[in-house]
C-alpha positions, 0 to 999 in steps of 0.5 A: 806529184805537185798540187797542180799536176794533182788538180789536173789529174783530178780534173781530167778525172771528172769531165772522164766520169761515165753513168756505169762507173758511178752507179758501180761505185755506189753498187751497196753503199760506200761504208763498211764496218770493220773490226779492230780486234782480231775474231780468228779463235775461241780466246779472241771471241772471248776477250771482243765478246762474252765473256770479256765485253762483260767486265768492260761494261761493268767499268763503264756502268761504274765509271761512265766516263770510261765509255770515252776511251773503251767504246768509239763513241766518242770518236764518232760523228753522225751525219744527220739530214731529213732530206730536205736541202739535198746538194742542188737537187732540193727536198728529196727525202731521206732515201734519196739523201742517204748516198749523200751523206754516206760519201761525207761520212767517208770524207769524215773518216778519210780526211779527218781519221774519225769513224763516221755513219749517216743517220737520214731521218724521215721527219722534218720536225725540228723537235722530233729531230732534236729528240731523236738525237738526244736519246742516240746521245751515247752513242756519238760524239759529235753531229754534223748536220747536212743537207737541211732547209732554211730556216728550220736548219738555224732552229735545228742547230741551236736547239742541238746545241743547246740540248747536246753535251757535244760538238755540233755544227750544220756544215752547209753553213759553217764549213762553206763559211769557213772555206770562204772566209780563207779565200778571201783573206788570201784573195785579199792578199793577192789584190793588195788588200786590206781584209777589214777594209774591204767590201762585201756583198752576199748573195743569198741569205739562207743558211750558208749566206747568214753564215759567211755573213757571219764569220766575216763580222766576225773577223773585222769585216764592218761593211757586209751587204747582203741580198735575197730575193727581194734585194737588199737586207737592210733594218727598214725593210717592211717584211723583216720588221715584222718579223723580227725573231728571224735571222735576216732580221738580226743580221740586218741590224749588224750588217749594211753600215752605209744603209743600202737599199735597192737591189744588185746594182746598188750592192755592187756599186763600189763593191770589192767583193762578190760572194755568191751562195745563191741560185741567182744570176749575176749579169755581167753588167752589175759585175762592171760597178765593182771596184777595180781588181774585184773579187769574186767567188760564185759558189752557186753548183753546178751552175755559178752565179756567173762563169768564171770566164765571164767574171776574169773580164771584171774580177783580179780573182774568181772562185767557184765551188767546182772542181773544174775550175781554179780556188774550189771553195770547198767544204771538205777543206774546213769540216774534217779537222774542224770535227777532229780538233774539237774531239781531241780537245775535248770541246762541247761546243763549236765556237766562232773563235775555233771556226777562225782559226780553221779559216786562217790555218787553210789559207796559211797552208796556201800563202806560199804559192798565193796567186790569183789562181791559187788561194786556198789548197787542194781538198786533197793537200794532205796537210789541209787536215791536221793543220786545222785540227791543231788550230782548232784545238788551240783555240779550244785550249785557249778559251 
């Protein structure tokens, strides 16, 4: 079946869903734990527990280093969240969170091959969270953060970082920036094009905004303007002068060169770039500042900053964060081999220079058949994962 006819099947399945089937599917959860070793007799109960188990424990208690190849810790990843930034439905709690994020422990485990299990936590204390973790190091490898408000979620992540001897990254920033990062060097391409030429305007300046931010800098984009509620993030705003230890404040010093001030109108004026990752609304009027054969991707879910049939009046390129729609800017293209190609290579951190290279290995994968309807590959493309993972662990093994 081609990736059309796959999208087409995909989406005749969703606008198809019914309150029964879905509520049937999670009926006791969406994980399960099996064993890899065969328990039919006495010997095989033996060699998997007492007395056997013993003698592996006594290697690793030796050589802890050995708990890398005889536990699967180290080939797990723990999806961790308090609850607090779920999908669109906000601060929800731990319980709530938990179907949530067993359905990405089973992305994990389908898409990127490694074991996965969630950890919902009912505390929003970013040092409780961090202490937690901390004593459950030995038995993980890797946290993916999920579903935590800004700005506490910066916080949690760095002191993570900082206090964990693995890989971490809060896909809510990263993987949304990752994924948005290759659509638009596609997206680019499409238009004619050159990526660091272009500009950009972010709406949205919590976790997954600071983070496209972020990763276009760092891919040669200078001229990156972003917006929040109170319009446009510049380094002469009163409130963030006085608050300088925020992140708004430090990306305000290293964004928005031309020194932009005001609000939407006067980010788009001239703009080459939209990308929503806010729950505002974008008026079609401000969509007519933009310079000729814009682009734009509203991620906003479900609802968009703008419909993309209100945005293909005025944009050459439009992508969503739906299913239902064309060039779905999609997470579960970026996390999964991102999460394995670190692990296989053996890394402690997850670096800016790893996350460009899972961004230029997705829109490789669609730079075959680029069209304005067609920059990044299908979620469910099976080469999406081990091209990232083999990107992701050169780019470790390169320093």
């Amino acid at each position: 079946m081609s990736i059309d006819a796959l999208a087409a099947t995909d989406n005749s399945a969703a606008t198809a869903l019914t309150e029964a089937e879905i509520f049937d599917a999670h009926q006791g959860g969406k994980l399960s734990i099996a064993s890899t070793v065969p328990l039919s007799n006495k010997r095989d109960l033996s060699i998997a527990y007492t007395p056997g188990v013993a003698e592996v424990s006594r290697a690793i208690h030796a050589k802890p280093e050995l708990a890398r190849t005889l536990t699967w810790a180290e080939r797990l990843v723990v999806v961790v969240s308090d609850g607090t930034a779920v999908l669109g439905l906000g601060n929800i709690g731990a319980s709530a969170s938990l179907p949530v994020m067993e359905g990405k422990s089973a992305l994990v485990k389908t898409f990127g091959d490694l074991d996965s299990i969630p950890l919902v936590l009912n505390t929003t204390d970013v040092d409780e969270i961090v202490e937690t973790l901390v004593r459950l190091r030995p038995s993980f490898g890797a946290v993916n953060l999920e579903d935590i408000s800004a700005p506490r979620c910066f916080e949690l992540e760095e002191k993570l970082i900082e206090a964990l001897d693995c890989p971490v990254m809060h896909d809510d920033q990263h993987g949304t920036a990752v994924v948005a990062l290759a659509a638009l060097t596609n997206a680019a391409k499409v238009t004619g094009r050159n990526l660091e030429g272009l500009r950009v305007v972010v709406s949205g300046a919590g976790a997954a905004g600071i983070a496209v931010a972020e990763i276009l800098l760092a891919a040669g984009i200078t001229d990156v303007v972003l917006l929040d509620s109170r319009g446009v993030i510049n380094s002469s705003r009163a409130d963030l002068a006085t608050d300088t230890a925020s992140k708004k404040a430090d990306i305000a010093g290293r964004s928005n060169p031309r020194g932009v001030e005001g609000g939407p109108a006067e980010a788009l004026d001239g703009a080459d770039v939209f990308i929503g990752v806010s729950s505002s609304k974008l008026d079609e009027e401000h969509l007519k500042l933009m310079n000729r054969d814009a682009i734009v991707f509203a991620l906003s879910n479900p609802d968009p900053e703008v419909l993309p049939e209100v945005a293909v009046k005025h944009a050459a390129v439009v992508a969503t964060g739906r299913s239902d729609f064309p060039n779905q800017i999609n997470n579960v293209l970026a996390f999964p081999g991102i999460f394995r190609g670190a692990l296989d290579a053996g890394a402690r951190r997850i670096t800016p220079a790893m996350k460009l290279a899972a961004a230029y290995a997705i829109a490789d994968l669609a730079a075959e058949d680029l069209s304005a309807d067609y920059i990044v590959p299908s979620p469910l493309d099976p080469r999406v994962a081990p091209a990232v993972t083999a990107a992701v662990a050169a780019a470790v093994v390169a320093g």
